[in-house]
N, C-alpha and C positions, 0 to 999 in steps of 0.2 A: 140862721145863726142867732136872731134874738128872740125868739124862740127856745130854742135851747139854753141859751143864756139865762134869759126867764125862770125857765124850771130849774134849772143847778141852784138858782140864786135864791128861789120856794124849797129845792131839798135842804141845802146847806142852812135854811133857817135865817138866813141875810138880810129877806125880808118878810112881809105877811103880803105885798102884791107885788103884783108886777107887770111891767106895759113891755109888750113886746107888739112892733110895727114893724111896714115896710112900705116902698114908694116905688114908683114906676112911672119915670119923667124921662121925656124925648126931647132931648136936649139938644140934639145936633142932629142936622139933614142928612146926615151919610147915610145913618142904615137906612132909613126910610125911601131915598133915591136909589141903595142898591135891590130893596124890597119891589119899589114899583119897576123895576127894566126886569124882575123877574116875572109882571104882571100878576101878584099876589093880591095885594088890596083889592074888593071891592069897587068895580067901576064908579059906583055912587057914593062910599065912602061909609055906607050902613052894616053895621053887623046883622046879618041874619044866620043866626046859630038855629040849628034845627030846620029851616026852613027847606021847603024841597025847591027854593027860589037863590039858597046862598049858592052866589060866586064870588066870591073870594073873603078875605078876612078885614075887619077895621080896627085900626089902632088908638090907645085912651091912655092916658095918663089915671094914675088913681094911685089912693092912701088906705093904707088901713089898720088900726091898732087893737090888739087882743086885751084884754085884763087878765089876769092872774092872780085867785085868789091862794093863798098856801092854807088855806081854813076849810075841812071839807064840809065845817056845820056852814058856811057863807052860802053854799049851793044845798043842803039838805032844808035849810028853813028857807031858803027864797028871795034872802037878800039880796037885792041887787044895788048897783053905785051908779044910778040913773033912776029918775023920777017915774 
């Protein structure tokens, strides 16, 4: 959704950037307790993606925010909004 928001907001000319985020916080024990009686997690509580060693899956909290430039010269010359 702010994603999309983002870009309507870059078409309609509203602005010239635009931050679209998202979060993923485990906030409460339920799902987590109905997760583990289904013995999904990880016995050790490690992600191993790809490994011919994963049994099962581990869970993260994480953030992450995109920029949006509505300027297509911002990405043909290389500007970037970080050092």
């Amino acid at each position: 959704m702010a994603l999309h928001l983002a870009c309507r907001s870059l078409r309609a000319r509203e602005c010239t950037v635009a931050l679209a985020g998202g979060v993923s916080v485990l906030s409460t024990p339920g799902v987590f307790v109905e997760f583990s009686r289904q013995r999904a997690p990880a016995p050790d509580g490690r992600c191993k993606a790809f490994s011919a060693t994963a049994d099962g899956t581990a869970w993260a909290e994480g953030a992450g925010v995109l920029v949006w430039s509505g300027s297509p010269m911002r990405c043909a010359v290389g500007t970037a909004s970080w050092p």
